[in-house]
Predicted model as a PDB file, atoms N, CA, C, CB and O in Angstrom, pLDDT in the B-factor column:
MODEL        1                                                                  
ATOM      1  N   UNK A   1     -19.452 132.605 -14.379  1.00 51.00           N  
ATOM      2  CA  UNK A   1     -19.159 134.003 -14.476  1.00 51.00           C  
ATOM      3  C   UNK A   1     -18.253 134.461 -13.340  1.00 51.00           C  
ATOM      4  CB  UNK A   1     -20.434 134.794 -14.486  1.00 51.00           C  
ATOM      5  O   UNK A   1     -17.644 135.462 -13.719  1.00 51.00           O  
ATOM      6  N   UNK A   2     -17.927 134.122 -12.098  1.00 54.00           N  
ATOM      7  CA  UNK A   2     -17.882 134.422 -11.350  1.00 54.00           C  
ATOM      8  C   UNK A   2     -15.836 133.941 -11.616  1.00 54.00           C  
ATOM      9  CB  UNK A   2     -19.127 133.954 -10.410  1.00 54.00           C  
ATOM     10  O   UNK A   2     -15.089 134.488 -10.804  1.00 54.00           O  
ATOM     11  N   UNK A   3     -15.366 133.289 -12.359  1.00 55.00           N  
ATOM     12  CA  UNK A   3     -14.375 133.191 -12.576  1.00 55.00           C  
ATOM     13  C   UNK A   3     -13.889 134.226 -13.223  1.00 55.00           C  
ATOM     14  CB  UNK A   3     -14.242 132.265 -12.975  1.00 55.00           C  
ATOM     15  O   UNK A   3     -13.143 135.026 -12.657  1.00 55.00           O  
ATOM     16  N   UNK A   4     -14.304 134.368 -14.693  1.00 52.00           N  
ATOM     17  CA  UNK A   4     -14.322 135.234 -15.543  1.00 52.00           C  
ATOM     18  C   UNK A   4     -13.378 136.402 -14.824  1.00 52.00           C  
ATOM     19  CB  UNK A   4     -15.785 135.555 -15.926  1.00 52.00           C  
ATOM     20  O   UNK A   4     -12.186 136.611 -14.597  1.00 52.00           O  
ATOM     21  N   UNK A   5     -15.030 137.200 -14.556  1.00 53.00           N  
ATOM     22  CA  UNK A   5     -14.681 138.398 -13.665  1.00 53.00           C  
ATOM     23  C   UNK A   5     -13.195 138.686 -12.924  1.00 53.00           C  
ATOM     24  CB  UNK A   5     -15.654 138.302 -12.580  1.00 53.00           C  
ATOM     25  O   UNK A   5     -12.536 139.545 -13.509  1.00 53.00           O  
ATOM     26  N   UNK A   6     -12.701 138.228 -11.985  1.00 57.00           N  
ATOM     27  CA  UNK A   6     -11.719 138.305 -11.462  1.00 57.00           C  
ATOM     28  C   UNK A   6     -10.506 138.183 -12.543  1.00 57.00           C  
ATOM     29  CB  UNK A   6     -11.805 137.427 -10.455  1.00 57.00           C  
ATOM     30  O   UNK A   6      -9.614 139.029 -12.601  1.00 57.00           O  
ATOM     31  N   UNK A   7     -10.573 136.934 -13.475  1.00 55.00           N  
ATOM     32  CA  UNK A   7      -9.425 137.030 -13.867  1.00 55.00           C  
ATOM     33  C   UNK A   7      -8.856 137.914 -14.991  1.00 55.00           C  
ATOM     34  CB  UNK A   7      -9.220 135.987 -14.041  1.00 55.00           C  
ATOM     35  O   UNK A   7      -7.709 138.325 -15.164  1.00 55.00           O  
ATOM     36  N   UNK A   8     -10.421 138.158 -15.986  1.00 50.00           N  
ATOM     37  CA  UNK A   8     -10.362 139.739 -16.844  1.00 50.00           C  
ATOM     38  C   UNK A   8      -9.723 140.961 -16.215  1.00 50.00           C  
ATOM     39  CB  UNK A   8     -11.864 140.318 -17.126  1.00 50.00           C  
ATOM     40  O   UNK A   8      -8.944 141.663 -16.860  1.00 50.00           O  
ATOM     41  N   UNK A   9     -10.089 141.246 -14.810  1.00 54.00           N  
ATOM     42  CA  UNK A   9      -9.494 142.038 -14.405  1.00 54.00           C  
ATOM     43  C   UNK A   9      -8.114 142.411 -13.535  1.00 54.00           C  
ATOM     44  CB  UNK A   9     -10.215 142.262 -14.138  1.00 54.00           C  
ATOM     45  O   UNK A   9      -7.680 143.461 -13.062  1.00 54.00           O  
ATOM     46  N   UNK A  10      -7.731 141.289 -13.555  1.00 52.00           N  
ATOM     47  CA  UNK A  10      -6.380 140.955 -13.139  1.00 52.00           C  
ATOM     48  C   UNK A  10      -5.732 141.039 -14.393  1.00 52.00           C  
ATOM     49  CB  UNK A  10      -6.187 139.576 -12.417  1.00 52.00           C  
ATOM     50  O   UNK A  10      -4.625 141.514 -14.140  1.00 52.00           O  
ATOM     51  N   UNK A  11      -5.819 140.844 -15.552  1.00 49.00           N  
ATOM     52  CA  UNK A  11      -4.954 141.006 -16.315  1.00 49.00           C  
ATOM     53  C   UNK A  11      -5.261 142.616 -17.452  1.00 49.00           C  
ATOM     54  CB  UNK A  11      -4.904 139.518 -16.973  1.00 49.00           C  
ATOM     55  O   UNK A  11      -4.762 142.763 -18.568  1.00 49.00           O  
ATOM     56  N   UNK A  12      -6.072 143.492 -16.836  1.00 51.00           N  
ATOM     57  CA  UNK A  12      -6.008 144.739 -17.338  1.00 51.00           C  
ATOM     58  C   UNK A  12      -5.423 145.576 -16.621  1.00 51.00           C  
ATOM     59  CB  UNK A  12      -7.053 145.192 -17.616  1.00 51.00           C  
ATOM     60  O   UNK A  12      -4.955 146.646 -17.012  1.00 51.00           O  
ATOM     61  N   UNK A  13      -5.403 144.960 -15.037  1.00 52.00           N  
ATOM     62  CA  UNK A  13      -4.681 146.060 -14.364  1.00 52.00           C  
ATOM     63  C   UNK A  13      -3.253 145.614 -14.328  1.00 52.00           C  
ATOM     64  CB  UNK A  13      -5.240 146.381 -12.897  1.00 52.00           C  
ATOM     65  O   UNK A  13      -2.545 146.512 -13.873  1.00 52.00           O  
ATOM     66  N   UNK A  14      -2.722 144.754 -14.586  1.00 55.00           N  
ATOM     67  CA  UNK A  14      -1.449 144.708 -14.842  1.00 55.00           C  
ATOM     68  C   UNK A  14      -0.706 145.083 -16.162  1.00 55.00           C  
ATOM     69  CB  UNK A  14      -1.219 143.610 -14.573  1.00 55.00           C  
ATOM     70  O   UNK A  14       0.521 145.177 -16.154  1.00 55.00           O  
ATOM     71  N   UNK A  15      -1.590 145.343 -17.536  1.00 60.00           N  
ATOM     72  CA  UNK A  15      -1.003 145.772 -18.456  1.00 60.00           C  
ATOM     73  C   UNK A  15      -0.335 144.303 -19.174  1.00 60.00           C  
ATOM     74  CB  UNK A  15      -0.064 146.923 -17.922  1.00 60.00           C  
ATOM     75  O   UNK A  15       0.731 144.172 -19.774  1.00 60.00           O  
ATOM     76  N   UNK A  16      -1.270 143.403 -18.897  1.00 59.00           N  
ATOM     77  CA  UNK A  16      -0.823 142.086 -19.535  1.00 59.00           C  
ATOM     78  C   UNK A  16      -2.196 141.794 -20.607  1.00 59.00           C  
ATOM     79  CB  UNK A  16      -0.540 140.707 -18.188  1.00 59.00           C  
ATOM     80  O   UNK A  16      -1.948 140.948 -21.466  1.00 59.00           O  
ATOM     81  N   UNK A  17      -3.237 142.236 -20.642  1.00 69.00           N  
ATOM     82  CA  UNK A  17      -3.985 141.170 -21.477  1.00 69.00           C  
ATOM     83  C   UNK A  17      -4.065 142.412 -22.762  1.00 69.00           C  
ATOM     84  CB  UNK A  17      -5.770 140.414 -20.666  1.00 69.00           C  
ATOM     85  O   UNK A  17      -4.114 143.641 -22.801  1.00 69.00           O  
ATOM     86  N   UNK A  18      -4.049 141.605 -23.463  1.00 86.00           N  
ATOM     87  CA  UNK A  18      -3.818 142.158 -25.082  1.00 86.00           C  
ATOM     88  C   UNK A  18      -4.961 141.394 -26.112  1.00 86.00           C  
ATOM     89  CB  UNK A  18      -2.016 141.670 -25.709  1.00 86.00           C  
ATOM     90  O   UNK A  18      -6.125 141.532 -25.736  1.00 86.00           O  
ATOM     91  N   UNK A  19      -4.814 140.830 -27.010  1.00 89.00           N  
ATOM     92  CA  UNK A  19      -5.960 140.455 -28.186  1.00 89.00           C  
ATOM     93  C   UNK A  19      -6.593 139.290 -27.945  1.00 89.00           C  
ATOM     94  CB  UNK A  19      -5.419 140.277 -29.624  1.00 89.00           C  
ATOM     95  O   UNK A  19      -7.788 139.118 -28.185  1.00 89.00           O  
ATOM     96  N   UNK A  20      -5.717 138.301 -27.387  1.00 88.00           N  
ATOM     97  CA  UNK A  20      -5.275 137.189 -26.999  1.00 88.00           C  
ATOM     98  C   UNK A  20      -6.497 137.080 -26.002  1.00 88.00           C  
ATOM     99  CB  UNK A  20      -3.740 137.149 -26.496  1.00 88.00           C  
ATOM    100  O   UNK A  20      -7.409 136.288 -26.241  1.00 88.00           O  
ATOM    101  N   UNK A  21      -6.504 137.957 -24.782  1.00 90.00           N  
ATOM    102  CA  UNK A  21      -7.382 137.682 -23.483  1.00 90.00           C  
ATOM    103  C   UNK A  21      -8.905 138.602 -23.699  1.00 90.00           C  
ATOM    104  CB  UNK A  21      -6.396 138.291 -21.913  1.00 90.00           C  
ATOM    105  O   UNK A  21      -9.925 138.576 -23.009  1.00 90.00           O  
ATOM    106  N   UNK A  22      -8.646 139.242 -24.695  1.00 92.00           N  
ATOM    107  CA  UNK A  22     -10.180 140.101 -25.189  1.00 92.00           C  
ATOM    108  C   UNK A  22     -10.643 138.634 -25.795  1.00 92.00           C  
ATOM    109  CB  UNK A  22     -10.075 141.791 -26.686  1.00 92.00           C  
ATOM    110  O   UNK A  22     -11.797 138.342 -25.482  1.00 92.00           O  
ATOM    111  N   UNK A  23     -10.154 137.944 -26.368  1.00 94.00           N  
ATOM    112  CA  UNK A  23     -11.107 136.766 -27.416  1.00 94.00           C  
ATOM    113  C   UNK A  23     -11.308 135.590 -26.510  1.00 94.00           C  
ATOM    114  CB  UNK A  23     -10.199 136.108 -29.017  1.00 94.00           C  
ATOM    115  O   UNK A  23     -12.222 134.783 -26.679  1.00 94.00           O  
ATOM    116  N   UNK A  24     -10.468 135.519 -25.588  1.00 94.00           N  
ATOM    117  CA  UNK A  24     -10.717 134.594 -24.597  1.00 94.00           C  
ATOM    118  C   UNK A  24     -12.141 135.216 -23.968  1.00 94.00           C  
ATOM    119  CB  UNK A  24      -9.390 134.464 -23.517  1.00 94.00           C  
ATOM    120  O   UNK A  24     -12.979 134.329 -23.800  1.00 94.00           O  
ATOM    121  N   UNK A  25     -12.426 136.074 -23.724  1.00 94.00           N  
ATOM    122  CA  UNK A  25     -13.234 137.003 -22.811  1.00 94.00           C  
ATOM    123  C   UNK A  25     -14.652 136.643 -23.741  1.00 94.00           C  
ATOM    124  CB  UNK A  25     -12.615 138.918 -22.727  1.00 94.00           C  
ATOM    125  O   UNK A  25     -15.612 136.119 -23.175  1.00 94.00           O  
ATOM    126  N   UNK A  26     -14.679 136.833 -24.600  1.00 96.00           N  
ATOM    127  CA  UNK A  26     -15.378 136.625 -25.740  1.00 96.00           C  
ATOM    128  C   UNK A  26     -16.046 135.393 -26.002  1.00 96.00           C  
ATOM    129  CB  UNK A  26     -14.627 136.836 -26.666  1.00 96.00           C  
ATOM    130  O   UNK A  26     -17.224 135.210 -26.310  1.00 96.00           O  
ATOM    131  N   UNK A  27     -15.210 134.653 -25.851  1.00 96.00           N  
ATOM    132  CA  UNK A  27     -15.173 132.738 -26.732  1.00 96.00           C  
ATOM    133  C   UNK A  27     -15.997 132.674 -25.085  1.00 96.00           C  
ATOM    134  CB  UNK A  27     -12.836 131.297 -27.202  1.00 96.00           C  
ATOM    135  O   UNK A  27     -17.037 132.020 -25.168  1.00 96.00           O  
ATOM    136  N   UNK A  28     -15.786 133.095 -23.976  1.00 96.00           N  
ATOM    137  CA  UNK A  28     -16.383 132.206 -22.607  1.00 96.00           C  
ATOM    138  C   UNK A  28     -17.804 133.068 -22.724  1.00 96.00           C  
ATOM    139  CB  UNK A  28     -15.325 132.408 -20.730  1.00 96.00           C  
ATOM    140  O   UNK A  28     -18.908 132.549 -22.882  1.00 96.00           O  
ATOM    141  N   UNK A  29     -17.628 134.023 -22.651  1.00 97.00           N  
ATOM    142  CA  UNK A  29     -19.383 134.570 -22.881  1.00 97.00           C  
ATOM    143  C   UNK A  29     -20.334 134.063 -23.804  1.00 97.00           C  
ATOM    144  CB  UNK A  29     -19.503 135.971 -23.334  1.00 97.00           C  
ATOM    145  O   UNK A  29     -21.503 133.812 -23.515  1.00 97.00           O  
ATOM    146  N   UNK A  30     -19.776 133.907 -24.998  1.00 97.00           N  
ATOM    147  CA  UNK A  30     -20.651 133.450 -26.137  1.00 97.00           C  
ATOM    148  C   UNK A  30     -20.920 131.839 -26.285  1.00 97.00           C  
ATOM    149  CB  UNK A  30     -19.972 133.959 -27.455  1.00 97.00           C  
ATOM    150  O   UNK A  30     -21.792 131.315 -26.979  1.00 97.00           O  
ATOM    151  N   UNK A  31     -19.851 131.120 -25.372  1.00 97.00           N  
ATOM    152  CA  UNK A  31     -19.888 129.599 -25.123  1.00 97.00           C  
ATOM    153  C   UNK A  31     -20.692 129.533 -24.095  1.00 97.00           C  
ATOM    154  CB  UNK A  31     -18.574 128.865 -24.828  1.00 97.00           C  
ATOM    155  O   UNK A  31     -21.653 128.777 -24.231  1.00 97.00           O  
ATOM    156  N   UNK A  32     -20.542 130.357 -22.651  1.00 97.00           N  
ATOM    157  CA  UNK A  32     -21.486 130.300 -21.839  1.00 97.00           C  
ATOM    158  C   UNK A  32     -23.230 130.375 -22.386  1.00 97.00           C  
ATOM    159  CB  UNK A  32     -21.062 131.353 -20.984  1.00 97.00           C  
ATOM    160  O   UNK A  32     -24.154 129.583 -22.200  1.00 97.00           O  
ATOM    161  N   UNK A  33     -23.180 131.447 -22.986  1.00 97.00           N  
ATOM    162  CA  UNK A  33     -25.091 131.950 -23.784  1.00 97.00           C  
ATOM    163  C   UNK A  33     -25.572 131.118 -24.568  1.00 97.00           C  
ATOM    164  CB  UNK A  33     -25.299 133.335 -24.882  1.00 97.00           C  
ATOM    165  O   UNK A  33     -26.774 131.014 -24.813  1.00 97.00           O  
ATOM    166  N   UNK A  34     -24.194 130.069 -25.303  1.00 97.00           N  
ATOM    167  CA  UNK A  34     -25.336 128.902 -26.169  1.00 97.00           C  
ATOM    168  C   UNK A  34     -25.526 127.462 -25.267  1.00 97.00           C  
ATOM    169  CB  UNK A  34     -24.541 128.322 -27.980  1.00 97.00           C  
ATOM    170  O   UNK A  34     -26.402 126.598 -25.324  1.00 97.00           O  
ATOM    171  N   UNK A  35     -24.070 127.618 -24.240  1.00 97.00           N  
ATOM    172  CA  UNK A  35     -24.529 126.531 -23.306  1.00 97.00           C  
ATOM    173  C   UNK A  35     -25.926 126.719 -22.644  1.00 97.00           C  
ATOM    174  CB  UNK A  35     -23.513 126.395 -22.198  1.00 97.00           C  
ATOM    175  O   UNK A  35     -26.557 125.698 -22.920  1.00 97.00           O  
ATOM    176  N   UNK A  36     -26.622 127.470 -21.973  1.00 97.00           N  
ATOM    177  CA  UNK A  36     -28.017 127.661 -21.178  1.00 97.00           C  
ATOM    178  C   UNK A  36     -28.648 126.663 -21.950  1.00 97.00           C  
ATOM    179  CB  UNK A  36     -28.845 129.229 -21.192  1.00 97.00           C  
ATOM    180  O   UNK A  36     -28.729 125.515 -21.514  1.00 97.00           O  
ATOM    181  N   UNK A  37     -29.207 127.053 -23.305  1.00 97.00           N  
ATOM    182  CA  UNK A  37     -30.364 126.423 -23.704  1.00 97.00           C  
ATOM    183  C   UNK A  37     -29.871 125.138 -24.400  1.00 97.00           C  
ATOM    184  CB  UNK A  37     -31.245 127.345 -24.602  1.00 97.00           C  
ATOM    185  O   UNK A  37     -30.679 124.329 -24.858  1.00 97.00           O  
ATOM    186  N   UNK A  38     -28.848 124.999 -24.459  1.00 97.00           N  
ATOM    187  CA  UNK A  38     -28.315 123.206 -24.783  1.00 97.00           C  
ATOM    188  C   UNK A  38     -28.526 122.328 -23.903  1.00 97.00           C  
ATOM    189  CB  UNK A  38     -26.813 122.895 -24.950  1.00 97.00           C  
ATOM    190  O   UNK A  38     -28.960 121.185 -24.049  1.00 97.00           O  
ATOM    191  N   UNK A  39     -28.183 122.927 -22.876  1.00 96.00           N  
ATOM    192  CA  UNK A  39     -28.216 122.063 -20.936  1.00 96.00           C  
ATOM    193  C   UNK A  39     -29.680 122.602 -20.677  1.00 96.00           C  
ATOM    194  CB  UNK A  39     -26.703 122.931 -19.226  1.00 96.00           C  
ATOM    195  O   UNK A  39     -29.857 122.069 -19.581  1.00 96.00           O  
ATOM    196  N   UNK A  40     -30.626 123.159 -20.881  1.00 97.00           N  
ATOM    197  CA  UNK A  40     -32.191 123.344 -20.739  1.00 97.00           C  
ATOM    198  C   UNK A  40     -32.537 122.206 -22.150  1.00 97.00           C  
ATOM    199  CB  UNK A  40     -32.835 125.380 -20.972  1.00 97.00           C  
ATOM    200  O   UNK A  40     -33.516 121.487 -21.949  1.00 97.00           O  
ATOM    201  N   UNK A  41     -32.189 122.111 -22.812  1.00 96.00           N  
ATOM    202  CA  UNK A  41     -32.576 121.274 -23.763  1.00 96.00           C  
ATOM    203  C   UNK A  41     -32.276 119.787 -23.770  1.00 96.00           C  
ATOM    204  CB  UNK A  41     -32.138 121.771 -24.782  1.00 96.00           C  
ATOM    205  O   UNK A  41     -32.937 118.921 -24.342  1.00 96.00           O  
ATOM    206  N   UNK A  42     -31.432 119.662 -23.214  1.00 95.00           N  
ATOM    207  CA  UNK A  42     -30.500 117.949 -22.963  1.00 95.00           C  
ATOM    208  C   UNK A  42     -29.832 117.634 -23.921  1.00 95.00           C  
ATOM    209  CB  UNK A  42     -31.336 116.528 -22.798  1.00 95.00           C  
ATOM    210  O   UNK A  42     -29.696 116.471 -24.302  1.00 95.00           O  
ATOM    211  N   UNK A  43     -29.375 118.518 -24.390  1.00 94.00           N  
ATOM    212  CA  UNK A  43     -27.855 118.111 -25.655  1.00 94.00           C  
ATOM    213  C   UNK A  43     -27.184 117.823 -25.071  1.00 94.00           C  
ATOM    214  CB  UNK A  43     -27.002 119.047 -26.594  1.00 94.00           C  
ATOM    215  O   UNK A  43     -26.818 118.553 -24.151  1.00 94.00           O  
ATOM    216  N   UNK A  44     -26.467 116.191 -25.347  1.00 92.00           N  
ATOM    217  CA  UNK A  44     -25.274 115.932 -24.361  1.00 92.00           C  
ATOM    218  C   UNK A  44     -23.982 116.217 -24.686  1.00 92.00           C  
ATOM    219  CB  UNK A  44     -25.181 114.661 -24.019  1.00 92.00           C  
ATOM    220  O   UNK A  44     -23.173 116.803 -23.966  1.00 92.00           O  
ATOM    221  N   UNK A  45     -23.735 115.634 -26.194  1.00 96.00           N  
ATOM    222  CA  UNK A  45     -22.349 115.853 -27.094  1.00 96.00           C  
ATOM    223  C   UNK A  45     -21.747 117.680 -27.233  1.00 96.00           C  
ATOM    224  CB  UNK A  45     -22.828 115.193 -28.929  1.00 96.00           C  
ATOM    225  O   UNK A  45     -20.735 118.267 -26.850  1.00 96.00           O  
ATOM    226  N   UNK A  46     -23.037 118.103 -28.011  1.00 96.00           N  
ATOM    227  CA  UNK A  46     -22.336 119.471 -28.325  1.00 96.00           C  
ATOM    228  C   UNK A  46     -22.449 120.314 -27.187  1.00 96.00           C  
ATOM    229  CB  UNK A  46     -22.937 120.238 -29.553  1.00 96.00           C  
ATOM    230  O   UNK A  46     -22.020 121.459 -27.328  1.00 96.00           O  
ATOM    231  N   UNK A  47     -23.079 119.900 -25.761  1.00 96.00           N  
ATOM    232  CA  UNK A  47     -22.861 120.977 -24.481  1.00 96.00           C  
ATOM    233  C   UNK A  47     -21.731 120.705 -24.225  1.00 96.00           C  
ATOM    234  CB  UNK A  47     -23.712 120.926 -23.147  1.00 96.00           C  
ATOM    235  O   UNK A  47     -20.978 121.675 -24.145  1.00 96.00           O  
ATOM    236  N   UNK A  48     -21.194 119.483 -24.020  1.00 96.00           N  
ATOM    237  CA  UNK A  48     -19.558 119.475 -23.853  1.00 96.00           C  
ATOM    238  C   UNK A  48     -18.792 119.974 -24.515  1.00 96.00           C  
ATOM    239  CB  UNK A  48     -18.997 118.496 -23.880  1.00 96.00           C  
ATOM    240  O   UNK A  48     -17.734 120.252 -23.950  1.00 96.00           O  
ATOM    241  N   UNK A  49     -18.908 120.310 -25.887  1.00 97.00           N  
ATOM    242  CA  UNK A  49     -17.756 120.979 -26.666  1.00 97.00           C  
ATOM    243  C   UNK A  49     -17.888 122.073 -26.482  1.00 97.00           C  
ATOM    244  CB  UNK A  49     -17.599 120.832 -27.993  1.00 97.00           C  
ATOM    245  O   UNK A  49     -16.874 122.761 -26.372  1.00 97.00           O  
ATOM    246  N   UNK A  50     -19.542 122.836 -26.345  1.00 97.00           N  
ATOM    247  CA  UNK A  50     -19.347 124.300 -26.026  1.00 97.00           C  
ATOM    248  C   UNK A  50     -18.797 124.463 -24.674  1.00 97.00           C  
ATOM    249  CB  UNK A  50     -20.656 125.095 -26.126  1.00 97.00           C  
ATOM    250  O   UNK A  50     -18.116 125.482 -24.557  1.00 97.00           O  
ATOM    251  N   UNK A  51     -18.931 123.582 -23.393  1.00 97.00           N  
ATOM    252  CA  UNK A  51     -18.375 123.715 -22.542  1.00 97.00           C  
ATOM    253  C   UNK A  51     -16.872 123.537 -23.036  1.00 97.00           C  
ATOM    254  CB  UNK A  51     -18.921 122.982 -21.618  1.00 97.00           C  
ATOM    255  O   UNK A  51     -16.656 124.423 -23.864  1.00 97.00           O  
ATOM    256  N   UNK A  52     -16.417 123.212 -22.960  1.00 97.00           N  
ATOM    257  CA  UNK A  52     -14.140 123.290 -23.814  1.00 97.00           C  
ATOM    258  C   UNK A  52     -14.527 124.317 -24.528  1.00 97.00           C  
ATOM    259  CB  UNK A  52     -13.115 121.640 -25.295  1.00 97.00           C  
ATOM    260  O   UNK A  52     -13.565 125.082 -24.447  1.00 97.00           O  
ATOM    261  N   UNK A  53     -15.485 124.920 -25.303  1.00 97.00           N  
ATOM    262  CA  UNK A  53     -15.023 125.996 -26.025  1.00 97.00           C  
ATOM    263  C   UNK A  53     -14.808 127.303 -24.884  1.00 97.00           C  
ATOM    264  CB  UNK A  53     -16.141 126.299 -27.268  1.00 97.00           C  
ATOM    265  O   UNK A  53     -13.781 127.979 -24.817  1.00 97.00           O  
ATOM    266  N   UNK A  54     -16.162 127.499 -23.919  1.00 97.00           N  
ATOM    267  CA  UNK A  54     -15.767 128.098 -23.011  1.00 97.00           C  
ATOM    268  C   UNK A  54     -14.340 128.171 -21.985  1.00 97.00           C  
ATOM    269  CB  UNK A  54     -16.634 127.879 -22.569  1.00 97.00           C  
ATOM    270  O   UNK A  54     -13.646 129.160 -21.748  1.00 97.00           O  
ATOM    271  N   UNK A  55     -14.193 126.853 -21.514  1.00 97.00           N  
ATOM    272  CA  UNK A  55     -12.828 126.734 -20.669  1.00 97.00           C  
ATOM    273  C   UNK A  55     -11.371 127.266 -21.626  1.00 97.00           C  
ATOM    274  CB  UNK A  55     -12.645 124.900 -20.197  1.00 97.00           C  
ATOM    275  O   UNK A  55     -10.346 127.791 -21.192  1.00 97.00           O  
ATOM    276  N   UNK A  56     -11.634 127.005 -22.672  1.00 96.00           N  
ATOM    277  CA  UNK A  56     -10.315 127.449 -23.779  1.00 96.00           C  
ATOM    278  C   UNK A  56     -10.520 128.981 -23.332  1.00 96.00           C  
ATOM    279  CB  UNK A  56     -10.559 127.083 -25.879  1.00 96.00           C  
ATOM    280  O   UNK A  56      -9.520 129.520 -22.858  1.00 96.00           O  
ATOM    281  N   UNK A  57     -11.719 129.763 -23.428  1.00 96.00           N  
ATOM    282  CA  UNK A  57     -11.604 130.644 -23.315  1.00 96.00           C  
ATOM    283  C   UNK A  57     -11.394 131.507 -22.117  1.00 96.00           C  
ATOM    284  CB  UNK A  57     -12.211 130.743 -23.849  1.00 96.00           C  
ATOM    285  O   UNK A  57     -11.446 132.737 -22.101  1.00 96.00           O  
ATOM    286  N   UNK A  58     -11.106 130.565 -20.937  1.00 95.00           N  
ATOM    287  CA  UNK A  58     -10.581 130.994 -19.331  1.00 95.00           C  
ATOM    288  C   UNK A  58      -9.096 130.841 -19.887  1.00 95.00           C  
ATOM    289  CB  UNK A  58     -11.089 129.762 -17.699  1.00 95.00           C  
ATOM    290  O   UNK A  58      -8.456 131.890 -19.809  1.00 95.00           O  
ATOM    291  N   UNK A  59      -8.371 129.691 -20.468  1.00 94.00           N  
ATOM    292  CA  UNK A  59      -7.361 129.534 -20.441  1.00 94.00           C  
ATOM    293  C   UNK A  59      -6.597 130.996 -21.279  1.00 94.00           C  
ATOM    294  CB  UNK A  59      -7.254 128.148 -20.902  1.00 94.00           C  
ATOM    295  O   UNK A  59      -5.578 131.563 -20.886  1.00 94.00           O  
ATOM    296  N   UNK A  60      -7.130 131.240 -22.077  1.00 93.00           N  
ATOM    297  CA  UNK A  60      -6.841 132.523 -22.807  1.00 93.00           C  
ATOM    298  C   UNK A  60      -6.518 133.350 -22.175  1.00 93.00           C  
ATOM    299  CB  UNK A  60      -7.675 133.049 -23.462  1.00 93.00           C  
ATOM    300  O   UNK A  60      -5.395 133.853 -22.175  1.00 93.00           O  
ATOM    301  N   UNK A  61      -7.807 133.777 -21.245  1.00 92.00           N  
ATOM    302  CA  UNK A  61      -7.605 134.892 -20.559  1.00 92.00           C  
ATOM    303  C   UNK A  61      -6.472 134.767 -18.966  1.00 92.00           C  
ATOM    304  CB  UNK A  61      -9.188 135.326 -20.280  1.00 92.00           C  
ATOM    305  O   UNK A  61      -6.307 135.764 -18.263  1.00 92.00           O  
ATOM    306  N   UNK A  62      -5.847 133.491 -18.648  1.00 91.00           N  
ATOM    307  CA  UNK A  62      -5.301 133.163 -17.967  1.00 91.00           C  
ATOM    308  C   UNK A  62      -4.133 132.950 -18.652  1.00 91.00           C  
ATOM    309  CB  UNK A  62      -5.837 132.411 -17.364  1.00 91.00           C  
ATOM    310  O   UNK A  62      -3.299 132.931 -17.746  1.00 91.00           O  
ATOM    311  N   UNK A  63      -3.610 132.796 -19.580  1.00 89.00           N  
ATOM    312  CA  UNK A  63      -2.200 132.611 -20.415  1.00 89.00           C  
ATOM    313  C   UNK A  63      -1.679 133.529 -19.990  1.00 89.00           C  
ATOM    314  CB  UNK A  63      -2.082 132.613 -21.930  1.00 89.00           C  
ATOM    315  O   UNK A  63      -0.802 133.248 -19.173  1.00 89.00           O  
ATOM    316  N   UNK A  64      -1.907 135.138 -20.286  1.00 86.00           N  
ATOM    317  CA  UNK A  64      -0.755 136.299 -19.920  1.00 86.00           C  
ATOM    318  C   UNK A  64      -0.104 135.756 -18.051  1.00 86.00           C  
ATOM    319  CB  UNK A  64      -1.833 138.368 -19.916  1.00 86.00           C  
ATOM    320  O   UNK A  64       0.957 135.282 -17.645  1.00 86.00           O  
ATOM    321  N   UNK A  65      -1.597 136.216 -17.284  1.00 84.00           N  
ATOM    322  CA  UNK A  65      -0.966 136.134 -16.007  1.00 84.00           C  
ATOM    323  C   UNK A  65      -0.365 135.159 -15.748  1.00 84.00           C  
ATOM    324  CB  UNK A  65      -1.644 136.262 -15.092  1.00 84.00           C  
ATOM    325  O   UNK A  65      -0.028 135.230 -14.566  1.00 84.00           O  
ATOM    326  N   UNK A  66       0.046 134.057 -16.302  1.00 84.00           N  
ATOM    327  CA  UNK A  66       1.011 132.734 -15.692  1.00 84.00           C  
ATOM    328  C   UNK A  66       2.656 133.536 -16.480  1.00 84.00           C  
ATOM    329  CB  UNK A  66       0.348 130.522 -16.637  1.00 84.00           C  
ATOM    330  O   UNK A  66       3.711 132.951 -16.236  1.00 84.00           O  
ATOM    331  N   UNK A  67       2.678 134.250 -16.971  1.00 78.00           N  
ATOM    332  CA  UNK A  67       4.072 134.522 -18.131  1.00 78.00           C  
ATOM    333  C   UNK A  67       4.446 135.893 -17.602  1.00 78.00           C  
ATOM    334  CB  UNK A  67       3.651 134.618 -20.130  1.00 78.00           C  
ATOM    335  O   UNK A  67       5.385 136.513 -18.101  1.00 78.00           O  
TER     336      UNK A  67                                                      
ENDMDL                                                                          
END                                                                             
């Protein structure tokens, strides 16, 4: 979370994040909430994909500010 945060708001106050970094914002919260009880549970395969589903969703929200 602690990534998140900063970079959501770096790209609202610049007038860069648009649909694109709301779903990124989205895809990491909702990847983060099913990761907990996968990694409390010992799923090995699908915690990793929800983990990439989450990181896709940093990269999202990090696409505007690199452009």
């Amino acid at each position: 979370m602690t990534i998140r945060s900063p970079l959501s708001g770096r790209g609202r106050g610049r007038g860069r994040g648009g649909e694109a970094s709301a779903l990124g914002v989205q895809l990491y919260l909702w990847a983060r909430l099913v990761y907990v009880p996968l990694y409390l549970s010992g799923v090995p395969y699908v915690r990793s994909l929800v983990w990439a589903v989450a990181m896709a969703g940093l990269a999202l929200v990090l696409w505007p500010l690199l452009h």
